[in-house]
Biopython code that builds the backbone (N, CA, C, O; Angstrom):
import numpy as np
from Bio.PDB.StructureBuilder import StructureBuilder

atoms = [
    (1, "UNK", "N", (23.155, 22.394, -24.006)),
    (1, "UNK", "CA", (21.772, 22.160, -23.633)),
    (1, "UNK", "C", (20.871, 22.807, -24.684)),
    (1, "UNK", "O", (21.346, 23.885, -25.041)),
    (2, "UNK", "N", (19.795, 22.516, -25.257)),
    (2, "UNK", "CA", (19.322, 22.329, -26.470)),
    (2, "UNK", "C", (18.231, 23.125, -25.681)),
    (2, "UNK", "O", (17.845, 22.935, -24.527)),
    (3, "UNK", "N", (17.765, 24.217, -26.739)),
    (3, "UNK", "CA", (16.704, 25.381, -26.054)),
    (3, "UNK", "C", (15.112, 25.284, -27.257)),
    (3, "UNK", "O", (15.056, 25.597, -28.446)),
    (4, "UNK", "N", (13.796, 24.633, -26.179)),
    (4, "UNK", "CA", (13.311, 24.864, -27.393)),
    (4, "UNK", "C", (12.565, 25.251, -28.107)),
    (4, "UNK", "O", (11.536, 24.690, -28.484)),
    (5, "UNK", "N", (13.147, 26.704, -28.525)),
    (5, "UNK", "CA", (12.567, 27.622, -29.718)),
    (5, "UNK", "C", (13.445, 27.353, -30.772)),
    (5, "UNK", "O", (13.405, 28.004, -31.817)),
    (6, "UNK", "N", (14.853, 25.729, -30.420)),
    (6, "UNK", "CA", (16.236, 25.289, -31.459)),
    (6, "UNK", "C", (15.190, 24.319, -32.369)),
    (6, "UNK", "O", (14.294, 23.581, -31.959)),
    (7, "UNK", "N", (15.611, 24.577, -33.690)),
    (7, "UNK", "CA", (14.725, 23.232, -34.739)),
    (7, "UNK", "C", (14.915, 22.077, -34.494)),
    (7, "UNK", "O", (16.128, 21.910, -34.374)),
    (8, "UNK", "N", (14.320, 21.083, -34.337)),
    (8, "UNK", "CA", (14.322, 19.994, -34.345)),
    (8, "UNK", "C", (14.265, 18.890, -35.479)),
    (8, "UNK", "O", (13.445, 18.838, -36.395)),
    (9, "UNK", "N", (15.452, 17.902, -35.191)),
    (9, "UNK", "CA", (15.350, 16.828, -36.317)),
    (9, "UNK", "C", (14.094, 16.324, -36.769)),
    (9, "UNK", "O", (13.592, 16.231, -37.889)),
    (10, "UNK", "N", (13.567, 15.907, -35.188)),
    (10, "UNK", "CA", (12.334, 15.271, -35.119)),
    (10, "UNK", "C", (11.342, 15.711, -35.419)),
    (10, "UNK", "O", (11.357, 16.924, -35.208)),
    (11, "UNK", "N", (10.030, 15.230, -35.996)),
    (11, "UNK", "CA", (9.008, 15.703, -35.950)),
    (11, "UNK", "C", (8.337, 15.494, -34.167)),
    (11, "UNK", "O", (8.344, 14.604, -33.317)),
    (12, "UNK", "N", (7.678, 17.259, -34.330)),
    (12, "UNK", "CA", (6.992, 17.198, -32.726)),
    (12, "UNK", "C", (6.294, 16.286, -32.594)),
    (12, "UNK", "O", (5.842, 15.837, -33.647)),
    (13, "UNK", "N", (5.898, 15.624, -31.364)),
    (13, "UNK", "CA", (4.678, 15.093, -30.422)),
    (13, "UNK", "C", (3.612, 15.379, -31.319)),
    (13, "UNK", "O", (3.559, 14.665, -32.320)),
    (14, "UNK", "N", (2.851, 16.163, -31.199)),
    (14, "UNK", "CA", (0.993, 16.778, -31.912)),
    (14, "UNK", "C", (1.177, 16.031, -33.209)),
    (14, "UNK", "O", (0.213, 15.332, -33.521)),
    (15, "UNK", "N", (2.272, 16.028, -34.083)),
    (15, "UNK", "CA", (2.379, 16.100, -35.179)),
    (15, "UNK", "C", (1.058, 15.531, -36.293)),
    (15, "UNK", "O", (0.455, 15.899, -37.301)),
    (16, "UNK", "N", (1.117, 14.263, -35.213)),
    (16, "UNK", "CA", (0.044, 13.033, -36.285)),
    (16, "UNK", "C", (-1.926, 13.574, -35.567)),
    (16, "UNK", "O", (-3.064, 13.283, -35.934)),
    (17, "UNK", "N", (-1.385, 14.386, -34.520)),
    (17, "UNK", "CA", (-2.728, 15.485, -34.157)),
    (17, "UNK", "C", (-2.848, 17.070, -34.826)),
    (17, "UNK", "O", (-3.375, 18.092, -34.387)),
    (18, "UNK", "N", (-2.305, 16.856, -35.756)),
    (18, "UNK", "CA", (-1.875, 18.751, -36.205)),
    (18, "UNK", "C", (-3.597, 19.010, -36.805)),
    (18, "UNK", "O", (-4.304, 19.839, -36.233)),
    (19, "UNK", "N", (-4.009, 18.374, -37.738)),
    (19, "UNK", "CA", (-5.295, 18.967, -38.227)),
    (19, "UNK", "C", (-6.098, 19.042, -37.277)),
    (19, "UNK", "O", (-6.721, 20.103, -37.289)),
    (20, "UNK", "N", (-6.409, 18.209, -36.267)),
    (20, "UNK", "CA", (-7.105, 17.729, -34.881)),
    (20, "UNK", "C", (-6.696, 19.299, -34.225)),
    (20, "UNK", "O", (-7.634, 19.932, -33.740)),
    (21, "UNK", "N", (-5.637, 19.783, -34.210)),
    (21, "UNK", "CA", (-5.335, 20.852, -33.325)),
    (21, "UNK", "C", (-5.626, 22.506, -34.250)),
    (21, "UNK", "O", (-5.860, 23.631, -33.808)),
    (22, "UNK", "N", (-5.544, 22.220, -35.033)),
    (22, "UNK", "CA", (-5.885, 23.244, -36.183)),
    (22, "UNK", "C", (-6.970, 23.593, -36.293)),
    (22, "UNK", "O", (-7.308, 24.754, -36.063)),
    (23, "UNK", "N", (-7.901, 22.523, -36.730)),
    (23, "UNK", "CA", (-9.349, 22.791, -36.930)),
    (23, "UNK", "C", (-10.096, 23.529, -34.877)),
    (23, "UNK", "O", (-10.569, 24.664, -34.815)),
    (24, "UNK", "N", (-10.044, 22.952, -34.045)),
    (24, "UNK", "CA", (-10.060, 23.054, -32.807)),
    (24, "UNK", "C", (-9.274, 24.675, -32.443)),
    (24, "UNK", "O", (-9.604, 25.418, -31.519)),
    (25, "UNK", "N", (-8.298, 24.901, -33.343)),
    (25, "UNK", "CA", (-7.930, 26.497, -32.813)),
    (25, "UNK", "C", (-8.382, 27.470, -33.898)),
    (25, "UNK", "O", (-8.224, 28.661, -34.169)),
    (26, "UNK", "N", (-8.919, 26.573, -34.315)),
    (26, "UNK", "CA", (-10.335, 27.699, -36.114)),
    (26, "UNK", "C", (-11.278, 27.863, -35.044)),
    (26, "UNK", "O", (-11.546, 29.008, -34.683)),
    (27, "UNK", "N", (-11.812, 26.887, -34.493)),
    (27, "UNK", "CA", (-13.121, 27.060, -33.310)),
    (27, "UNK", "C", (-13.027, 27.987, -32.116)),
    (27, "UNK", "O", (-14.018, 28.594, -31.708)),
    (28, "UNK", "N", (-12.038, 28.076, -31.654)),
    (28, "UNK", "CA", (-11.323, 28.858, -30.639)),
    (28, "UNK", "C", (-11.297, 30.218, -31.291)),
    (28, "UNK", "O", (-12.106, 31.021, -30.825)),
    (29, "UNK", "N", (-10.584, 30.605, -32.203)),
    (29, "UNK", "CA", (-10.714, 31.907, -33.016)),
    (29, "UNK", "C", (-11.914, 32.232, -32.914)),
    (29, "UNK", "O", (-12.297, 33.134, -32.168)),
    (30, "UNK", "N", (-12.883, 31.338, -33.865)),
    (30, "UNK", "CA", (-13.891, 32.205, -33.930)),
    (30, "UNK", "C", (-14.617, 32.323, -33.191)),
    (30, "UNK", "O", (-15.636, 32.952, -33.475)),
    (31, "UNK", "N", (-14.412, 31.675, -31.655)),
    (31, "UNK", "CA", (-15.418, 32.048, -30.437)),
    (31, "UNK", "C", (-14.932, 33.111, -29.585)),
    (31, "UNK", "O", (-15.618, 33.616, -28.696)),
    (32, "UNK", "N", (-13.546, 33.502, -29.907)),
    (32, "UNK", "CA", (-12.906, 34.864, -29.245)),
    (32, "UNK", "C", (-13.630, 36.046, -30.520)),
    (32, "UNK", "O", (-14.027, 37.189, -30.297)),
    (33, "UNK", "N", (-13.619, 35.352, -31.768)),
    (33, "UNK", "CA", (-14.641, 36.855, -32.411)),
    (33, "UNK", "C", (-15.998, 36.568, -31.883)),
    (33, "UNK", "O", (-16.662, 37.524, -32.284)),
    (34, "UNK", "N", (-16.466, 36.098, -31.478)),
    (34, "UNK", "CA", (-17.478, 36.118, -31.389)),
    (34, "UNK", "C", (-18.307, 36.768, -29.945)),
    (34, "UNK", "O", (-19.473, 37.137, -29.805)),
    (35, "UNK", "N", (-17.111, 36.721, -28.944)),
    (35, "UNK", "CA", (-17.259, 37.509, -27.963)),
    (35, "UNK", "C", (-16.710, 39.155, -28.201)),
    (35, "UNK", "O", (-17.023, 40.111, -27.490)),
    (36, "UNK", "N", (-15.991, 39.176, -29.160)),
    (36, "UNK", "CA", (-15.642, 40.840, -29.088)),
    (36, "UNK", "C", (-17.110, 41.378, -30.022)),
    (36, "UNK", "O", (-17.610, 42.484, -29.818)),
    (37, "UNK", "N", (-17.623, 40.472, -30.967)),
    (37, "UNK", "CA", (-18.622, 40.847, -31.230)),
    (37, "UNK", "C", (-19.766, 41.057, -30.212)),
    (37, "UNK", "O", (-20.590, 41.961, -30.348)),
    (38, "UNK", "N", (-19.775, 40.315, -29.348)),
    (38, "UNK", "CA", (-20.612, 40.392, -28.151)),
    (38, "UNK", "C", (-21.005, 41.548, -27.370)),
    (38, "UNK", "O", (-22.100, 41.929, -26.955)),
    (39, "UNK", "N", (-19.297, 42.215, -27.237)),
    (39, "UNK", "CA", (-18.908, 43.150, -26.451)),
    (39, "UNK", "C", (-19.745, 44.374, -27.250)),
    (39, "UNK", "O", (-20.699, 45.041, -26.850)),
    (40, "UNK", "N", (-18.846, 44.422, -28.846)),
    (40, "UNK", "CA", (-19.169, 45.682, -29.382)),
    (40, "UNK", "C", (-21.051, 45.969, -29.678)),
    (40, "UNK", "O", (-21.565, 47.046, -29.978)),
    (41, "UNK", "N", (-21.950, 44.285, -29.419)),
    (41, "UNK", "CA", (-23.156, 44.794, -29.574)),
    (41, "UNK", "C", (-23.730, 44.575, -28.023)),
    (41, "UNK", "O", (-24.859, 44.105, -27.884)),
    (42, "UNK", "N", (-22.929, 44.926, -26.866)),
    (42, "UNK", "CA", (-23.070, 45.429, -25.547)),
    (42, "UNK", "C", (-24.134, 44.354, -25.477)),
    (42, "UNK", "O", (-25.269, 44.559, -25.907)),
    (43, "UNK", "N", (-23.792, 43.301, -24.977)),
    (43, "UNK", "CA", (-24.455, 42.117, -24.721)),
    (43, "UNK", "C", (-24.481, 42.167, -23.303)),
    (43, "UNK", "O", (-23.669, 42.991, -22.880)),
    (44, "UNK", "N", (-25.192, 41.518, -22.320)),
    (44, "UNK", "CA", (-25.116, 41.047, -21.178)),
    (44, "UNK", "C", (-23.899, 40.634, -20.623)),
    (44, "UNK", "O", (-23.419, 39.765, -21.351)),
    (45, "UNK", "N", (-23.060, 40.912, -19.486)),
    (45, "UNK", "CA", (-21.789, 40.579, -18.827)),
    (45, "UNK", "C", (-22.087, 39.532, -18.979)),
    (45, "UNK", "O", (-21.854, 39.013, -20.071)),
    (46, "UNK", "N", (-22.759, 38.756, -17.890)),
    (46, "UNK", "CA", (-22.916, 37.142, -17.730)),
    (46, "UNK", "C", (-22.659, 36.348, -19.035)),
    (46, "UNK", "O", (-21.620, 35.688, -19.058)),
    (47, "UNK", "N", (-23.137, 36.331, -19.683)),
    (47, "UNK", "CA", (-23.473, 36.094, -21.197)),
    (47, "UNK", "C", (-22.141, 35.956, -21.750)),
    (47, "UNK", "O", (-21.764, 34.921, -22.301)),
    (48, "UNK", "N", (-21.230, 37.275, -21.567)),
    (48, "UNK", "CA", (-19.851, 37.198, -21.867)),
    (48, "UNK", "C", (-19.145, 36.640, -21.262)),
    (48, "UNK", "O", (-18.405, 35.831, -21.821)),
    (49, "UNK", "N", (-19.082, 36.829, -19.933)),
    (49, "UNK", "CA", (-18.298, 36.048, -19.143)),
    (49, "UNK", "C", (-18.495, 34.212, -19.516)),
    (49, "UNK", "O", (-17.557, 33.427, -19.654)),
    (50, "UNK", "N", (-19.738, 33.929, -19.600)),
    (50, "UNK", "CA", (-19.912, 32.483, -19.693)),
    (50, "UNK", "C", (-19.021, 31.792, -21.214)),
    (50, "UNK", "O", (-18.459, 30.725, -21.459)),
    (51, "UNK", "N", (-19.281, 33.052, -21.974)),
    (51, "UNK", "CA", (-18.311, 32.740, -23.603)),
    (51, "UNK", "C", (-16.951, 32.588, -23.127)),
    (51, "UNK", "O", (-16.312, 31.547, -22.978)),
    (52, "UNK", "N", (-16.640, 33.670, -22.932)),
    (52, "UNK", "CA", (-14.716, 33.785, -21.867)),
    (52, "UNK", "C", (-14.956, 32.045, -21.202)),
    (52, "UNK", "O", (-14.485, 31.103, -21.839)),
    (53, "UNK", "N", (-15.498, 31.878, -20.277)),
    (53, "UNK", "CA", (-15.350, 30.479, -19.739)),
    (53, "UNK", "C", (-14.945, 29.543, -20.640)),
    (53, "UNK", "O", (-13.783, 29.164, -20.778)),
    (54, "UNK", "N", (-16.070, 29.095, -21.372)),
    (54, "UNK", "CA", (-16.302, 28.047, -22.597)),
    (54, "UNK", "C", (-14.963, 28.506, -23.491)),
    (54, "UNK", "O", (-14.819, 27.738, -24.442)),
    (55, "UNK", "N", (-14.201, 29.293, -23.449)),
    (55, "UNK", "CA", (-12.882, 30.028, -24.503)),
    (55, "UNK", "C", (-11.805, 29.661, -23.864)),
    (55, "UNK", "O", (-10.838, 29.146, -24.426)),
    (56, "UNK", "N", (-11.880, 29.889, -22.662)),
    (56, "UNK", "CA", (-11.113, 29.502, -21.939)),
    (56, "UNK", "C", (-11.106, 27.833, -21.372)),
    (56, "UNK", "O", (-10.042, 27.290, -21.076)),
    (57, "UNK", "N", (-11.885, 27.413, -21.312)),
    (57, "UNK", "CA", (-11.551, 25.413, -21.248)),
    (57, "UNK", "C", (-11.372, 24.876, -22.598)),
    (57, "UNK", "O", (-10.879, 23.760, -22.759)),
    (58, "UNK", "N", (-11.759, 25.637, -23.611)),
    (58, "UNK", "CA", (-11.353, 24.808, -24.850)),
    (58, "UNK", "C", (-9.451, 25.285, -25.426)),
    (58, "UNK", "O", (-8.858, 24.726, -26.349)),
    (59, "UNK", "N", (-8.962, 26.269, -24.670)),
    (59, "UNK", "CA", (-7.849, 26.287, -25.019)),
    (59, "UNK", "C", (-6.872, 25.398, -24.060)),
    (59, "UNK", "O", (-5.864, 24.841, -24.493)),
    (60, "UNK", "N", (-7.276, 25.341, -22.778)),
    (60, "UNK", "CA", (-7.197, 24.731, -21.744)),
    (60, "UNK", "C", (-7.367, 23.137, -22.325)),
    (60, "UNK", "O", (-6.926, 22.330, -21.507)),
    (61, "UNK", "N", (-7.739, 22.712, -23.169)),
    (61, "UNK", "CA", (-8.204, 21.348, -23.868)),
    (61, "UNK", "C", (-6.894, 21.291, -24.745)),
    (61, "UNK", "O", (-6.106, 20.358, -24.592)),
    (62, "UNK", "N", (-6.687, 22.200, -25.580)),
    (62, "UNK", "CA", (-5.633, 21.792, -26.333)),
    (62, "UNK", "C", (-4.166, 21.725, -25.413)),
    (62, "UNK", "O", (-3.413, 20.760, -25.284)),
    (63, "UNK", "N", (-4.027, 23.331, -24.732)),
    (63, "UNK", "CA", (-2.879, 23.347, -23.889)),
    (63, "UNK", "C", (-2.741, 21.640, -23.349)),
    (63, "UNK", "O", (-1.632, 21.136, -23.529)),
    (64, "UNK", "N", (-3.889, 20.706, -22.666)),
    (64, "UNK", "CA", (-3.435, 19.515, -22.081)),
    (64, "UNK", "C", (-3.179, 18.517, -23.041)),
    (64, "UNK", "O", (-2.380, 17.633, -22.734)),
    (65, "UNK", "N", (-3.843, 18.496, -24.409)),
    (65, "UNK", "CA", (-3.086, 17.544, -25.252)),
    (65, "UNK", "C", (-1.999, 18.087, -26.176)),
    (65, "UNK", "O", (-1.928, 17.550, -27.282)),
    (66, "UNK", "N", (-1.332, 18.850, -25.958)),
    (66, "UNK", "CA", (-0.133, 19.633, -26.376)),
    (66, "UNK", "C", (0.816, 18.777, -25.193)),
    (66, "UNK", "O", (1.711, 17.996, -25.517)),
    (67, "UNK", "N", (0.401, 19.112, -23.631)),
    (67, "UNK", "CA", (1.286, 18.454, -22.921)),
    (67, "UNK", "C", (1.628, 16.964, -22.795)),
    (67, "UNK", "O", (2.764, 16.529, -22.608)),
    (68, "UNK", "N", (0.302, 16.101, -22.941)),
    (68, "UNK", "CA", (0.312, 15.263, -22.888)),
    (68, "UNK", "C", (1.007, 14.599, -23.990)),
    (68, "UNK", "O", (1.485, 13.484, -23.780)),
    (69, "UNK", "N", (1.118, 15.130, -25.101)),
    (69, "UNK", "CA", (2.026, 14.865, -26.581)),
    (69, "UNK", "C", (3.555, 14.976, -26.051)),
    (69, "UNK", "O", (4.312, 14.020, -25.883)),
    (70, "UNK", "N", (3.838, 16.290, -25.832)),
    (70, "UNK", "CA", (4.834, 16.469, -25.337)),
    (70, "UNK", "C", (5.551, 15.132, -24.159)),
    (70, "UNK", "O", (6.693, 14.672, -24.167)),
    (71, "UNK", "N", (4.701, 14.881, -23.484)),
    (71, "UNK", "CA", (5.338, 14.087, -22.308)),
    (71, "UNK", "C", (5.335, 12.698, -23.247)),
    (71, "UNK", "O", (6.488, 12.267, -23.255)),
    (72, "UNK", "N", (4.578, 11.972, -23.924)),
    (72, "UNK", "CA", (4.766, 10.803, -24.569)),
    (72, "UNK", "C", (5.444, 10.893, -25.625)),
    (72, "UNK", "O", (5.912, 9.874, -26.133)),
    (73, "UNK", "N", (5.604, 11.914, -26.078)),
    (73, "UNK", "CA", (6.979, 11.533, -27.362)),
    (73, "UNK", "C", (8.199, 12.413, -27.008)),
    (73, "UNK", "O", (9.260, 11.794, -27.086)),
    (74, "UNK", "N", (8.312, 13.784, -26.615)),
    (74, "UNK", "CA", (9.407, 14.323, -26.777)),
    (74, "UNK", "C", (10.042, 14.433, -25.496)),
    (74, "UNK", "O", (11.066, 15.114, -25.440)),
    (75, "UNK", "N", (9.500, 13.739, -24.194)),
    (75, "UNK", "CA", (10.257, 13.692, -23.127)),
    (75, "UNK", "C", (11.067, 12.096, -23.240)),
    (75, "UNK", "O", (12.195, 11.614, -23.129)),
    (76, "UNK", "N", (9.806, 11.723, -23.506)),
    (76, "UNK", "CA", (10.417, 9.744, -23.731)),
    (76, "UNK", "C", (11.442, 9.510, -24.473)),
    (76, "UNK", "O", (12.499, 8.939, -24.204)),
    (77, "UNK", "N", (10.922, 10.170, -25.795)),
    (77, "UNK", "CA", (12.666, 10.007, -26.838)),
    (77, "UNK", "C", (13.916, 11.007, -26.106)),
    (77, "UNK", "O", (15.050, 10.899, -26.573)),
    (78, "UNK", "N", (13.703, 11.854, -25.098)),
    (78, "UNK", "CA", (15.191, 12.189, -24.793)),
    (78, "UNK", "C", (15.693, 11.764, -23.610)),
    (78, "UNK", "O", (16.834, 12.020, -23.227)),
    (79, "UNK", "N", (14.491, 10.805, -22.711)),
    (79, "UNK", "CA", (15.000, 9.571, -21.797)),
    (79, "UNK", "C", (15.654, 8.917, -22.199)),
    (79, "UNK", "O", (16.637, 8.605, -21.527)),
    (80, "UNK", "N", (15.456, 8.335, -23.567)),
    (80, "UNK", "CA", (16.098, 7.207, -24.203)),
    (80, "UNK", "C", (17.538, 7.837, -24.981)),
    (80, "UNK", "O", (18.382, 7.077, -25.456)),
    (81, "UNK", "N", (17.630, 8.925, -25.013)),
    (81, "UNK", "CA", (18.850, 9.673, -24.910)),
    (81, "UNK", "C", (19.947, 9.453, -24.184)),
    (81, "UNK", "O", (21.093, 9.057, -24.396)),
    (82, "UNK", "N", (19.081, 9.935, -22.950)),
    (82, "UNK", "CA", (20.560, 9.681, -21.775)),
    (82, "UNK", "C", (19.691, 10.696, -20.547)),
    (82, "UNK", "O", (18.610, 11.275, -20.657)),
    (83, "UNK", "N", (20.404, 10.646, -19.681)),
    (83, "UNK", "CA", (19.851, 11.433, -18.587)),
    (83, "UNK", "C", (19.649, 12.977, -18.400)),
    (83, "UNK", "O", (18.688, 13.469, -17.809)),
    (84, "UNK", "N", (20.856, 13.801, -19.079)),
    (84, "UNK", "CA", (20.743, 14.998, -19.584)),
    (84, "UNK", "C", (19.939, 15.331, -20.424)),
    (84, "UNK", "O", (19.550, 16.433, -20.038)),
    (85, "UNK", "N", (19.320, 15.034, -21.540)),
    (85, "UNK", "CA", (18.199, 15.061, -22.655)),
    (85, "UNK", "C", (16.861, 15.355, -21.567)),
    (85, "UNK", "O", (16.093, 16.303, -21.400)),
    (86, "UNK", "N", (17.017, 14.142, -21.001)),
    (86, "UNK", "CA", (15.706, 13.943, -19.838)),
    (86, "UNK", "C", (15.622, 14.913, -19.421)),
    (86, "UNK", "O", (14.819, 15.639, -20.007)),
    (87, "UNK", "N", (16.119, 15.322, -18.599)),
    (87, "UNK", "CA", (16.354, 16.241, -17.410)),
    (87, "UNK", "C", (15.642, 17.245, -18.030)),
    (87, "UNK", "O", (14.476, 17.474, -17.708)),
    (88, "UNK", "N", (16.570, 18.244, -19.405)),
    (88, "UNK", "CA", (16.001, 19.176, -20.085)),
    (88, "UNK", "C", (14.451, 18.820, -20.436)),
    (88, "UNK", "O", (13.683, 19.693, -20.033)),
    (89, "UNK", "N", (13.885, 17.832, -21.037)),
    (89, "UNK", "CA", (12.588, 18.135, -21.614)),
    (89, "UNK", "C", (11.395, 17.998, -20.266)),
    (89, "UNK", "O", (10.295, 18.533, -20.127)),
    (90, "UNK", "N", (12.071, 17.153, -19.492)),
    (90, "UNK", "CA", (11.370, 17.267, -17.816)),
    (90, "UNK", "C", (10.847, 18.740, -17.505)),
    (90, "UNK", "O", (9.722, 19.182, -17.272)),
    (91, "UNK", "N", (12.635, 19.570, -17.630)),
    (91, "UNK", "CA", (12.161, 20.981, -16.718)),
    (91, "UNK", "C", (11.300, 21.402, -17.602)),
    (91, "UNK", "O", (10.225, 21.812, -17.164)),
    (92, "UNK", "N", (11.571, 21.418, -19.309)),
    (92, "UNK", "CA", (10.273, 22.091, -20.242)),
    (92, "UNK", "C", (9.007, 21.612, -19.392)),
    (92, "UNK", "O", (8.495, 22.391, -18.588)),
    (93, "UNK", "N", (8.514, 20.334, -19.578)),
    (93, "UNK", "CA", (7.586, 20.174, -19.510)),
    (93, "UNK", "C", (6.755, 20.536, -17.715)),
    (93, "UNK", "O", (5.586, 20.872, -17.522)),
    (94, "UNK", "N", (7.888, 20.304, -16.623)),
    (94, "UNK", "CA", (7.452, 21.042, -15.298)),
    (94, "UNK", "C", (7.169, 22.888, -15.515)),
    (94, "UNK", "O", (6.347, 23.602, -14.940)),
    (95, "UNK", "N", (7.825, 23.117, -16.183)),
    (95, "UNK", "CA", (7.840, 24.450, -16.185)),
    (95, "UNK", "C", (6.178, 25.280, -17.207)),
    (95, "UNK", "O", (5.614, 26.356, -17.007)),
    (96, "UNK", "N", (5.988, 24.564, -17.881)),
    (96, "UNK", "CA", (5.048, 24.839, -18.802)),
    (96, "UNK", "C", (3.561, 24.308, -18.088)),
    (96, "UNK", "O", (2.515, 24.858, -18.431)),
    (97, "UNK", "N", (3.556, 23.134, -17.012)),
    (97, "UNK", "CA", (2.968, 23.078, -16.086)),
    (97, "UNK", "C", (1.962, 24.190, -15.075)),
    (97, "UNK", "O", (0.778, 24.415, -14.823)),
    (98, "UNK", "N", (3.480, 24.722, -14.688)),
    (98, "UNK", "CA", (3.640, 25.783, -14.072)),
    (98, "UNK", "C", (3.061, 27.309, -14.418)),
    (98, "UNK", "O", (2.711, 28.291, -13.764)),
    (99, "UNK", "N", (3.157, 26.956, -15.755)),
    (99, "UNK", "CA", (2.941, 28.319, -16.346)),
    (99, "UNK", "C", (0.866, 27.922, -16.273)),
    (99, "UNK", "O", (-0.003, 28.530, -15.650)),
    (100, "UNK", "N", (0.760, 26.837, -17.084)),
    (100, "UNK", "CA", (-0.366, 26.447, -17.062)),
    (100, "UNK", "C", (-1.488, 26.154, -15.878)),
    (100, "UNK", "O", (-2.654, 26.173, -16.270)),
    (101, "UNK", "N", (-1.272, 25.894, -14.520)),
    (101, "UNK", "CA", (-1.612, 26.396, -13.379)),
    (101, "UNK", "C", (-2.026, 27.314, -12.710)),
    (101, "UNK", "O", (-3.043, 27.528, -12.050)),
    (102, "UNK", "N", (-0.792, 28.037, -13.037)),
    (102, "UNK", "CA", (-1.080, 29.636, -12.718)),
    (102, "UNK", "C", (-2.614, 30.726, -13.894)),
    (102, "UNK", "O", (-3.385, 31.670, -13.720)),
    (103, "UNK", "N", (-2.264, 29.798, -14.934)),
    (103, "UNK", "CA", (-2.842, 30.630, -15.957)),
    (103, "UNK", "C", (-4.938, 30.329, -15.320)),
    (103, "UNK", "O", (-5.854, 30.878, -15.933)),
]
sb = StructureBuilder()
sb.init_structure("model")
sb.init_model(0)
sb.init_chain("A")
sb.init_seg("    ")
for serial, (resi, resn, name, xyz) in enumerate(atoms, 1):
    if name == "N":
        sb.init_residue(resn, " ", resi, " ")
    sb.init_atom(name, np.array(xyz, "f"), 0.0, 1.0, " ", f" {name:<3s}", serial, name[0])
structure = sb.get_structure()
């Protein structure tokens, strides 16, 4: 059973989205500096908290087209595998769900 932090032949899901996801986690960076800057010039809670929000749905944006990549290419090509392939990129992808829910 194939674990995966194992390299892959394939190129990932995002792949043909990588700059799309890159540039989008440059934006993300610099809106997490931009709240510690916030912090260190003792800005208004609210103010911060509302940055944290807006930081938090835009990672929340990628996390769902990360999954949604995931489920259209790297669950589909290991359906077309066989049923064991499936199974594995299923539980990845239920499980990462899961994680993402909770989060």
């Amino acid at each position: 059973m194939p674990h995966s932090s194992e390299p892959s032949t394939q190129p990932h899901g995002y792949i043909s989205d990588k700059d799309q996801y890159l540039k989008r986690m440059g934006r993300i960076e610099g809106q997490a500096r931009g709240i510690s800057k916030m912090i260190d010039d003792e800005k208004y809670c609210i103010d911060i908290l509302t940055q944290i929000s807006a930081l938090t749905s835009a990672l929340q944006v990628v996390a769902l087209g990360l999954l949604e990549d995931h489920l259209t290419h790297c669950v589909l090509d290991a359906a077309k595998l066989g049923e064991d392939e499936a199974a594995v990129k299923i539980k990845e992808a239920s499980d990462a769900i899961r994680r993402l829910v909770r989060s």
